[in-house]
N, CA and C atoms as an extended XYZ file, in Angstrom:
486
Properties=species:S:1:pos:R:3:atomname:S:1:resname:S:1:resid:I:1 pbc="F F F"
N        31.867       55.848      226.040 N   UNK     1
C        33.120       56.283      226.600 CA  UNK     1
C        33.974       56.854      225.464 C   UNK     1
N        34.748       57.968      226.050 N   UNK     2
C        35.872       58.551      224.784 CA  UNK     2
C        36.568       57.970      224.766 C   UNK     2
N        37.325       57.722      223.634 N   UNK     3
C        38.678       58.074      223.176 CA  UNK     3
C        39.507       58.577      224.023 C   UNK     3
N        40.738       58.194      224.516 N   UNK     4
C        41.755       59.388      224.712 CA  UNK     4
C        43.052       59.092      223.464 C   UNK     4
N        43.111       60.246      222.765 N   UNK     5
C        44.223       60.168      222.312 CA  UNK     5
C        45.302       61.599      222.905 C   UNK     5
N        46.446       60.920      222.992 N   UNK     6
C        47.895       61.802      223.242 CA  UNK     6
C        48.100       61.447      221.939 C   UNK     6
N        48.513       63.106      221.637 N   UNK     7
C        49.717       63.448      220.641 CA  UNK     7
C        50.817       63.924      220.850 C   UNK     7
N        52.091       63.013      219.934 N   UNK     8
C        53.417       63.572      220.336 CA  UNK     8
C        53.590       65.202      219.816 C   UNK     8
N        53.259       66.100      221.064 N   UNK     9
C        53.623       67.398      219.837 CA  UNK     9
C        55.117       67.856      219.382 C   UNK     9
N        55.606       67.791      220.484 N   UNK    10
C        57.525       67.822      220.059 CA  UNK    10
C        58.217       66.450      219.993 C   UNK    10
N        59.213       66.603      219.436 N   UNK    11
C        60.163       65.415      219.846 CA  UNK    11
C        61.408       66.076      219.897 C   UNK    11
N        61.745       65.727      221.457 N   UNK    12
C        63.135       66.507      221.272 CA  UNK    12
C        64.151       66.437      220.596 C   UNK    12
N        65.123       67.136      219.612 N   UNK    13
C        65.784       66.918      218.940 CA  UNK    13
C        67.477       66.986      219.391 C   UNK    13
N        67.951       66.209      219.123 N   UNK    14
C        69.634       65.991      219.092 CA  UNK    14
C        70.252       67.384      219.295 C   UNK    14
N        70.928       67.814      220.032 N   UNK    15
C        71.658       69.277      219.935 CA  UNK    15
C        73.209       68.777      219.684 C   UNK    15
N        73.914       69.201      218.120 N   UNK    16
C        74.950       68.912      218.170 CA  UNK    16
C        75.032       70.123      217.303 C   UNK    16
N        76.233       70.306      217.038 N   UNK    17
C        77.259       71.290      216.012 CA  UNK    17
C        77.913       70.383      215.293 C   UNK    17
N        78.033       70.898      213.782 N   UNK    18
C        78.437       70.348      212.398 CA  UNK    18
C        79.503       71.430      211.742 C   UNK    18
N        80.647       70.432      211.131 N   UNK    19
C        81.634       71.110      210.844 CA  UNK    19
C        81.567       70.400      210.036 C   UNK    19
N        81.604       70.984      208.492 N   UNK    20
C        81.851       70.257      207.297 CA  UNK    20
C        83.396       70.901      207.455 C   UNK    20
N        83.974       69.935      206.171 N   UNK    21
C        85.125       69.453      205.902 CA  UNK    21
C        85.453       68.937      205.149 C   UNK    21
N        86.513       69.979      204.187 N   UNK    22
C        87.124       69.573      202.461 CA  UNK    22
C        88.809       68.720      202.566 C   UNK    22
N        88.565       67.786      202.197 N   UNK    23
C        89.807       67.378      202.467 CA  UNK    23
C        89.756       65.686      201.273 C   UNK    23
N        90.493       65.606      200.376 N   UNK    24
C        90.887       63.953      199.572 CA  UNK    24
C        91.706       63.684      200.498 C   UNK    24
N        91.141       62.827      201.439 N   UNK    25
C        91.879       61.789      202.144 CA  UNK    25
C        90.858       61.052      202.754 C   UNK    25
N        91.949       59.968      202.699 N   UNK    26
C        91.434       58.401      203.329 CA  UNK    26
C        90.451       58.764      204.569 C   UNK    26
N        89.792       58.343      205.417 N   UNK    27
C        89.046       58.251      206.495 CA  UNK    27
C        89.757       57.994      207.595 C   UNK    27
N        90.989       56.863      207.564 N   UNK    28
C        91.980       57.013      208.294 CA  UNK    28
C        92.894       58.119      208.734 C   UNK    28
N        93.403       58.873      207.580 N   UNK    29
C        94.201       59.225      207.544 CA  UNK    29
C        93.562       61.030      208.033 C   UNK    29
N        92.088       61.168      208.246 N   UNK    30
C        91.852       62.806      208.201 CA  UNK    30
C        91.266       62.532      209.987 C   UNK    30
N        91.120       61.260      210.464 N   UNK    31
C        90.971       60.490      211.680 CA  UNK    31
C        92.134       61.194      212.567 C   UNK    31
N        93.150       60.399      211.875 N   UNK    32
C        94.546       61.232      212.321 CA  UNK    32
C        94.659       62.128      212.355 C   UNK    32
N        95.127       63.211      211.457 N   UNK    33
C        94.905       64.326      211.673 CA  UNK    33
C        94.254       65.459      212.416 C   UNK    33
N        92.992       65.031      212.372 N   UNK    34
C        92.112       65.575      213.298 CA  UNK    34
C        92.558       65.358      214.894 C   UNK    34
N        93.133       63.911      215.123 N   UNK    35
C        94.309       63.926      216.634 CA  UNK    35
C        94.918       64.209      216.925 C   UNK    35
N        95.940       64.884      216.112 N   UNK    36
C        97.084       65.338      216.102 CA  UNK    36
C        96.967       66.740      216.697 C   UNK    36
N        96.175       67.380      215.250 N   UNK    37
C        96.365       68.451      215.387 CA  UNK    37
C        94.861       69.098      216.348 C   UNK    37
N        94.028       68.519      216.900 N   UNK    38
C        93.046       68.926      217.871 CA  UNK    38
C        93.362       68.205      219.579 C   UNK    38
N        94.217       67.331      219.489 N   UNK    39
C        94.602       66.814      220.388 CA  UNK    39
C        92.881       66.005      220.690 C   UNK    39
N        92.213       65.519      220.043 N   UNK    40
C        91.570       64.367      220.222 CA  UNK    40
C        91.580       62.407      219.871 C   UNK    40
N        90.825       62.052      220.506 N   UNK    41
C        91.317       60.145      220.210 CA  UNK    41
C        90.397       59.780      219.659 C   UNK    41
N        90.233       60.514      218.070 N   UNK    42
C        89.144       59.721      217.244 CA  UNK    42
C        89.815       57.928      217.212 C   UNK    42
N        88.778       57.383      217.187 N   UNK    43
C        89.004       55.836      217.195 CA  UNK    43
C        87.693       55.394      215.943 C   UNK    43
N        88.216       54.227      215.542 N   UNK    44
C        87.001       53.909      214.010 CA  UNK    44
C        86.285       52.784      215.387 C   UNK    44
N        84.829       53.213      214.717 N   UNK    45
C        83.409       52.767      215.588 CA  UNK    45
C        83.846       51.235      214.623 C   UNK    45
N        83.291       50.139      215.653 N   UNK    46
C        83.154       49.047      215.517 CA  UNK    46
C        81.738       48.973      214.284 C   UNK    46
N        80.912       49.593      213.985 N   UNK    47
C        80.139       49.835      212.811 CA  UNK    47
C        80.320       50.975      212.074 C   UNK    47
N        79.921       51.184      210.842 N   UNK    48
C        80.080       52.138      209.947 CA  UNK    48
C        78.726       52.340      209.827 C   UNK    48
N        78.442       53.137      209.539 N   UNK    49
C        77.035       54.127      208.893 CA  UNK    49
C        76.846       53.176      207.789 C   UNK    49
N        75.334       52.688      208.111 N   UNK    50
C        75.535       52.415      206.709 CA  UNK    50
C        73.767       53.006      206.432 C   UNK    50
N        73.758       52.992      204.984 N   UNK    51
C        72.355       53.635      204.611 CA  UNK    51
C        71.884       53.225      202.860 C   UNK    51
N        70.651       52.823      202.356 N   UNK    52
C        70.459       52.008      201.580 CA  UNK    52
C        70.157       53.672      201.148 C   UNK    52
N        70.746       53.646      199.761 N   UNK    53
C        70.146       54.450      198.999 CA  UNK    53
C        69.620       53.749      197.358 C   UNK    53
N        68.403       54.029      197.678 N   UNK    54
C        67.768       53.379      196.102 CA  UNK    54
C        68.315       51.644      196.197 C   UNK    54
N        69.192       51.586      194.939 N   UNK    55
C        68.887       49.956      194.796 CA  UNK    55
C        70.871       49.516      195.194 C   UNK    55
N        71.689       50.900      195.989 N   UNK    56
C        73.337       50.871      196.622 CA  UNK    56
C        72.919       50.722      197.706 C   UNK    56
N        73.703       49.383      199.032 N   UNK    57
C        74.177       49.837      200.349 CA  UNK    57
C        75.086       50.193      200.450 C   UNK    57
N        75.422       51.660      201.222 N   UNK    58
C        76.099       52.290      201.195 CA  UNK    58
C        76.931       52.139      202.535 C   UNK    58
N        78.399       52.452      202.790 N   UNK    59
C        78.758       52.156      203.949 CA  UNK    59
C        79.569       53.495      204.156 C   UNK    59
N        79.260       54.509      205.351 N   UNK    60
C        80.235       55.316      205.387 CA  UNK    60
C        81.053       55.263      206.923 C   UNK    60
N        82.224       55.515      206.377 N   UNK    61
C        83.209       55.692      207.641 CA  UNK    61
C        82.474       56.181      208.940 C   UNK    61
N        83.125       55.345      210.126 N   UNK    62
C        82.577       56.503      211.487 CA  UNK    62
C        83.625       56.569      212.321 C   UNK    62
N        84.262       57.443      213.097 N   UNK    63
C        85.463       57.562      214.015 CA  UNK    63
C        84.623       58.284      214.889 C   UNK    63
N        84.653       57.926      216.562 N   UNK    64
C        83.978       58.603      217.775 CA  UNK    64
C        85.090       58.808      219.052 C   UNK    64
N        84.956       59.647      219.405 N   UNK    65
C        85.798       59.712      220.585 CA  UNK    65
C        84.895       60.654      221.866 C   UNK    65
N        84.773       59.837      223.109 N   UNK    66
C        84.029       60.225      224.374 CA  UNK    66
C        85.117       61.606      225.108 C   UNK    66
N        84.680       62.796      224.975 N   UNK    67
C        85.728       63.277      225.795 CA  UNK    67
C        85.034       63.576      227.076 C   UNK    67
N        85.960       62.621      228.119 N   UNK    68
C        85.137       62.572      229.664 CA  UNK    68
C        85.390       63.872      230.277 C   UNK    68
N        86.779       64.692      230.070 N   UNK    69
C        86.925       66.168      230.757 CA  UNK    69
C        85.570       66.988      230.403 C   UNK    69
N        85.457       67.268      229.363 N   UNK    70
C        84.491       68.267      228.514 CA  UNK    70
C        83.054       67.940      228.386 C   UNK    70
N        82.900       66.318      228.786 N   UNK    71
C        81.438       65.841      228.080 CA  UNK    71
C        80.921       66.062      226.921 C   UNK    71
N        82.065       65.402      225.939 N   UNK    72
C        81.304       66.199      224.726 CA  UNK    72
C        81.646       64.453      224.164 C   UNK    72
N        81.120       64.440      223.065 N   UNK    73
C        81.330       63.266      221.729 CA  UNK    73
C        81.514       63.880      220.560 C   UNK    73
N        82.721       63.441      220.083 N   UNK    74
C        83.143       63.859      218.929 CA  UNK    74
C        82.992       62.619      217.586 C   UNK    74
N        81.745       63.069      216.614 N   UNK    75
C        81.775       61.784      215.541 CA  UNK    75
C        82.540       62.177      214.463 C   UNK    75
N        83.505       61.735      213.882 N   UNK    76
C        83.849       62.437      212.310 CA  UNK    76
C        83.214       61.209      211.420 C   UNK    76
N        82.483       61.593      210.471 N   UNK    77
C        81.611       60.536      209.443 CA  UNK    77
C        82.134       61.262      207.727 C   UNK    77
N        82.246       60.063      206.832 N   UNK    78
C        82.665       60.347      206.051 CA  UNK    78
C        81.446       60.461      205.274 C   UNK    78
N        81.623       61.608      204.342 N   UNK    79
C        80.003       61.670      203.264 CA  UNK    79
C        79.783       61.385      201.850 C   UNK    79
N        81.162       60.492      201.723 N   UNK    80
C        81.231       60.240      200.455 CA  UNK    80
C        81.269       58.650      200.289 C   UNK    80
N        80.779       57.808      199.436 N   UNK    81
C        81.011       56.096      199.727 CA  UNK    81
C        80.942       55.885      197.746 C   UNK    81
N        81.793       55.843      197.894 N   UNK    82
C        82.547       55.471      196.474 CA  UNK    82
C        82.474       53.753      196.522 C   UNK    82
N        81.718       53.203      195.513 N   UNK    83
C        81.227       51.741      194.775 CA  UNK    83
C        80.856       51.485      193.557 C   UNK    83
N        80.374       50.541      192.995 N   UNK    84
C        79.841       50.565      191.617 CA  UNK    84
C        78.528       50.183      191.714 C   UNK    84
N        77.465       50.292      190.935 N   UNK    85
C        76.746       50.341      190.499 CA  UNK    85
C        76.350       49.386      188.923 C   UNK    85
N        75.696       47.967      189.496 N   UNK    86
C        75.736       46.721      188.247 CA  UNK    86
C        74.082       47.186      188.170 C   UNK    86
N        73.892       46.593      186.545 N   UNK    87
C        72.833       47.081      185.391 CA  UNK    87
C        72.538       45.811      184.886 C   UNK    87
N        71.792       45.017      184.863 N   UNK    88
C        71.888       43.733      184.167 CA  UNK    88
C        71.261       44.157      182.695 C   UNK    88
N        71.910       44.352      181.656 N   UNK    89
C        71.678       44.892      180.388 CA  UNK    89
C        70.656       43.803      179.427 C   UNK    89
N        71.421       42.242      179.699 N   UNK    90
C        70.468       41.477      178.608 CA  UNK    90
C        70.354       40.147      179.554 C   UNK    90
N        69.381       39.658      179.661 N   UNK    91
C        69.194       38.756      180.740 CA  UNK    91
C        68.737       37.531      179.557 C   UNK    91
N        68.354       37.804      178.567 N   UNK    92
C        67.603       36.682      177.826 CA  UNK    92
C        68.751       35.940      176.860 C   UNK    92
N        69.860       36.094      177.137 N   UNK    93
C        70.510       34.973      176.263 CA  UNK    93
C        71.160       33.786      177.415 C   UNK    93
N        72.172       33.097      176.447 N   UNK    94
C        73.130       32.260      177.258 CA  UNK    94
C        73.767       33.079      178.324 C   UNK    94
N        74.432       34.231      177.835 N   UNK    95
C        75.474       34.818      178.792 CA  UNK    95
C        74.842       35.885      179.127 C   UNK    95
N        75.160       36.709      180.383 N   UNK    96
C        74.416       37.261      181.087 CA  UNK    96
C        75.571       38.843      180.863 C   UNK    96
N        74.759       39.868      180.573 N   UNK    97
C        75.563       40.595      180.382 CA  UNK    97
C        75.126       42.259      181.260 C   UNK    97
N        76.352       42.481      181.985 N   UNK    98
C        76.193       43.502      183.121 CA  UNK    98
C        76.893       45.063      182.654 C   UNK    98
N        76.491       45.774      183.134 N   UNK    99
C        77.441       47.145      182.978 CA  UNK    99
C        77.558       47.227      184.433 C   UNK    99
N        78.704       47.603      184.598 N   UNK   100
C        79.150       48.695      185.869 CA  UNK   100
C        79.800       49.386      185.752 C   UNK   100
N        79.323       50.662      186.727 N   UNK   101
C        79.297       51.733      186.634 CA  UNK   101
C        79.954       52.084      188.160 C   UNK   101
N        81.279       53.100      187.882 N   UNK   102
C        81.475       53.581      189.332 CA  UNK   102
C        80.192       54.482      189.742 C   UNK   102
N        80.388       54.188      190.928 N   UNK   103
C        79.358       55.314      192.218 CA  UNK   103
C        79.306       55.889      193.019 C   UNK   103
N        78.863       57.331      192.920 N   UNK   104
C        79.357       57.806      194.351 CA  UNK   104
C        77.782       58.611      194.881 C   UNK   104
N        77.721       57.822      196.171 N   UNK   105
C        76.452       58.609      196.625 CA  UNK   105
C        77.182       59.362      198.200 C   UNK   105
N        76.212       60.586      198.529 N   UNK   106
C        76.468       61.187      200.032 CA  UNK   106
C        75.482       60.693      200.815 C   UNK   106
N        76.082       60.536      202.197 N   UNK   107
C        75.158       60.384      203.487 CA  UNK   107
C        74.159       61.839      203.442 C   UNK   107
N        74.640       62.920      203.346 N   UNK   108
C        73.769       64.320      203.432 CA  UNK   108
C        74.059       64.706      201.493 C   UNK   108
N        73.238       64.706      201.320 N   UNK   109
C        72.516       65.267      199.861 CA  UNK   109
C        72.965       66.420      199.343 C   UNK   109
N        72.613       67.526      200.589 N   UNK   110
C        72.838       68.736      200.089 CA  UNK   110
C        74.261       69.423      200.525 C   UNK   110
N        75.056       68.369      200.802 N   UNK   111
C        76.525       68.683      200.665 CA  UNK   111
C        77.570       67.888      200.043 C   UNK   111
N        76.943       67.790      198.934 N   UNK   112
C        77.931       66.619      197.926 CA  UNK   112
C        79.455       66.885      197.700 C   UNK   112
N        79.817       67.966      197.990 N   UNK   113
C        81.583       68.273      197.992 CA  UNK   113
C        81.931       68.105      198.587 C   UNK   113
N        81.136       68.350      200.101 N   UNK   114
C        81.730       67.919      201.055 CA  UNK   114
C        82.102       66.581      201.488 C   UNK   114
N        83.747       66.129      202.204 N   UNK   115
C        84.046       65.058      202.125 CA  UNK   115
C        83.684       64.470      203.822 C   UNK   115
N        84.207       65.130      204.680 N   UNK   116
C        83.329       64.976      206.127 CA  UNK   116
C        83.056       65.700      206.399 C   UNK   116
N        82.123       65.146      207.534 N   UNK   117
C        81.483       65.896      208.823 CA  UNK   117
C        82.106       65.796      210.440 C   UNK   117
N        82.464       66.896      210.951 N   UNK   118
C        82.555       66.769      212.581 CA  UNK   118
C        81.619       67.238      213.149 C   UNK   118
N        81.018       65.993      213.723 N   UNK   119
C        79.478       66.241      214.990 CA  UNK   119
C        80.117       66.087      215.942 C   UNK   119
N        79.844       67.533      216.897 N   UNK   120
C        80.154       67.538      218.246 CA  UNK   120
C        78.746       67.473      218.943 C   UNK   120
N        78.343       67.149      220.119 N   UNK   121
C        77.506       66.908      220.730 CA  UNK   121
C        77.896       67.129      222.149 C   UNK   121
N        76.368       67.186      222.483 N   UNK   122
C        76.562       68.472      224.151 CA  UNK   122
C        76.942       70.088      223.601 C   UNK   122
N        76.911       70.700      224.937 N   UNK   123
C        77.396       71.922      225.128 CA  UNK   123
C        78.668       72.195      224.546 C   UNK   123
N        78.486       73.384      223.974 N   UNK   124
C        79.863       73.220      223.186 CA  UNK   124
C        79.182       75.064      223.204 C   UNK   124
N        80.283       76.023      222.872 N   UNK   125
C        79.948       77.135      222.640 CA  UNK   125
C        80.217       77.446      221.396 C   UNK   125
N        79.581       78.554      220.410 N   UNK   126
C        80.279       79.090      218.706 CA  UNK   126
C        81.766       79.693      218.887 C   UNK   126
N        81.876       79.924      220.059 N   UNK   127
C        83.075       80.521      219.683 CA  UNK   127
C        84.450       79.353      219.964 C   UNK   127
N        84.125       78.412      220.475 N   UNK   128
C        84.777       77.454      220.218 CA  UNK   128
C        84.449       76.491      219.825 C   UNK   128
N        83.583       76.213      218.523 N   UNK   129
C        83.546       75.891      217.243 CA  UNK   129
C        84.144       76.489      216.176 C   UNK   129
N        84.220       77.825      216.566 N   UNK   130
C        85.032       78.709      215.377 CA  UNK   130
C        86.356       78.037      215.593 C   UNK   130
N        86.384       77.993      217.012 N   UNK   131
C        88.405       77.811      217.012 CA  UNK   131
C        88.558       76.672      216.477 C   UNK   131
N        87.570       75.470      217.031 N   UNK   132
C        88.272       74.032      215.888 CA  UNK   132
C        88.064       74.580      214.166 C   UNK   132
N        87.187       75.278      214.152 N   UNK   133
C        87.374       75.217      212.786 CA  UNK   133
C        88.442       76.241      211.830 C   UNK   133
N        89.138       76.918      212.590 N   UNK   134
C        90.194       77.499      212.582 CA  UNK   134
C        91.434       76.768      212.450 C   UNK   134
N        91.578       75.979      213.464 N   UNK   135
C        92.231       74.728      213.885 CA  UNK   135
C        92.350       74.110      212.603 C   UNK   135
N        91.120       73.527      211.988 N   UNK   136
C        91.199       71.876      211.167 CA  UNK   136
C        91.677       73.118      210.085 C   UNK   136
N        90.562       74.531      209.439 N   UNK   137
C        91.507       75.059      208.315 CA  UNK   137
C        93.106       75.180      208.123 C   UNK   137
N        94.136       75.454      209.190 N   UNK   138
C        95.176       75.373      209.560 CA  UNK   138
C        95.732       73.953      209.084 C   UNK   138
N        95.006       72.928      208.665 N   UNK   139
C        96.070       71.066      209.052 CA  UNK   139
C        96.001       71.597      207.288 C   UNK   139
N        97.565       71.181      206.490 N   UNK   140
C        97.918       71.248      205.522 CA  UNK   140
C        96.918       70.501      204.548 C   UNK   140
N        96.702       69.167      204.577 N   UNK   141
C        95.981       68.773      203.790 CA  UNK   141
C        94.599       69.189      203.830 C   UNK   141
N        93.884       70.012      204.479 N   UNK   142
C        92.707       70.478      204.229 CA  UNK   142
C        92.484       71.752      203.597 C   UNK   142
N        91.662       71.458      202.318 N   UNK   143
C        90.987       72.570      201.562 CA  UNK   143
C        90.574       73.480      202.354 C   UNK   143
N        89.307       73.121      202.865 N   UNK   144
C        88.393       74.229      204.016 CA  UNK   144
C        87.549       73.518      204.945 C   UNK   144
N        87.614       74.426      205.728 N   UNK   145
C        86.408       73.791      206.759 CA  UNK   145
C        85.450       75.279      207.307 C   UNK   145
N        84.077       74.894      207.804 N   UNK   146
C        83.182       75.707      208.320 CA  UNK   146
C        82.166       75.240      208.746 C   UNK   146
N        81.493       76.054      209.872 N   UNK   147
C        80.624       75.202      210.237 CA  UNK   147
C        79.073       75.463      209.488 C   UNK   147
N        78.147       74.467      209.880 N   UNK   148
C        77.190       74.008      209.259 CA  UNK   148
C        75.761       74.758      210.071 C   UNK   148
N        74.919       75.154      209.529 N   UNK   149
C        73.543       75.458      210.633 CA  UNK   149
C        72.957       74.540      210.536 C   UNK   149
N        72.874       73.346      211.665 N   UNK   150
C        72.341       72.372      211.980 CA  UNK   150
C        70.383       72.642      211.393 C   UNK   150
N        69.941       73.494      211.894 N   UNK   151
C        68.609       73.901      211.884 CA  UNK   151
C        67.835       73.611      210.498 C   UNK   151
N        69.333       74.132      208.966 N   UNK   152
C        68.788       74.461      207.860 CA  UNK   152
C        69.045       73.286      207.220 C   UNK   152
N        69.635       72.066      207.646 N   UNK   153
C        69.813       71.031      207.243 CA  UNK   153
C        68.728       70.071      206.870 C   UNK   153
N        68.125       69.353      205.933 N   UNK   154
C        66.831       69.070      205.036 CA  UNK   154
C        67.268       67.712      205.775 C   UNK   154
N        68.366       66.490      205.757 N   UNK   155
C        68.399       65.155      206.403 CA  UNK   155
C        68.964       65.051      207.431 C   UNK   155
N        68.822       66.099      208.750 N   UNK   156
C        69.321       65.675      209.912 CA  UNK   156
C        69.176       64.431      210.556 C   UNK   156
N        69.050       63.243      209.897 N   UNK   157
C        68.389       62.316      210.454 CA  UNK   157
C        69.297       61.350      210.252 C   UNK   157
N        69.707       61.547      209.459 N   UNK   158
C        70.927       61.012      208.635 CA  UNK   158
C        72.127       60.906      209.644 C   UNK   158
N        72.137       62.204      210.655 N   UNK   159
C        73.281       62.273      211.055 CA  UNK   159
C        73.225       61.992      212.690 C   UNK   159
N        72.468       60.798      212.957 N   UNK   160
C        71.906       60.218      214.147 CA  UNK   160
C        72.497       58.693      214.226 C   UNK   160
N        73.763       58.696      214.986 N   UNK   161
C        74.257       57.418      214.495 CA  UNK   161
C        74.067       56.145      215.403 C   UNK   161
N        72.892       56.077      216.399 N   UNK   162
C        73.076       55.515      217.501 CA  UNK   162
C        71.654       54.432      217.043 C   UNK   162
């Protein structure tokens, strides 16, 4: 008797739109903003992202808001997680002696300046992605914003928060 093997040939993938986003501010405080001035109810997720990189757990911000008119989910995730980094230098005497080192690792790799991300999810059209991102360039404390080609992104996986 054969074998049957099934192979997974696709796996369907997540359809969202990515808006990076330059901005030094708190996670709170670009949360806000982003309500104000988009008229959305980011709220901070009862968990944070978190992701082990090398021998750091890393914890990054998450704010989600369900919009029931539109059907859309809005995540803003922060990509920066600022910590230190301990070295145990000499382990063989009496006293135990450590270096630390501040640290900063990203959730996505290949956007290390960047400080967040806005994942929209569902249907959403480019041309109103352009307008939020028109929108968030407009809020005073932000450097820049633009959006992202989901497609050319190397750790989309990263940005799967469920």
């Amino acid at each position: 008797m054969h074998a049957h093997r099934m192979m997974l040939e696709e796996i369907e993938e997540e359809d969202f739109k990515l808006i990076a986003i330059y901005a030094n501010l708190e996670p709170y405080k670009m949360a806000f903003l982003l309500n104000r001035y988009l008229n959305l109810k980011l709220m901070r997720s009862r968990f944070d992202v978190d992701f082990n990189h090398k021998d750091v757990q890393a914890m990054y911000a998450l704010f989600t808001y369900k919009d029931l008119s539109s059907y859309r989910d809005y995540s803003l995730v922060s990509n920066k997680f600022k910590g230190e980094s301990r070295k145990i230098l000499n382990a063989g005497s009496l006293f135990l002696e450590e270096e630390v080192r501040p640290l900063e690792v990203n959730l996505i790799l290949q956007y290390k300046k960047v400080d967040f991300f806005l994942k929209i999810e569902e249907n959403i059209e480019d041309q109103q992605v352009h307008q939020l991102v028109n929108q968030i360039g407009r809020i005073p404390q932000v450097q820049a914003a633009y959006k992202i080609h989901v497609d050319q992104l190397k750790s989309k996986q990263n940005l799967i928060f469920e």
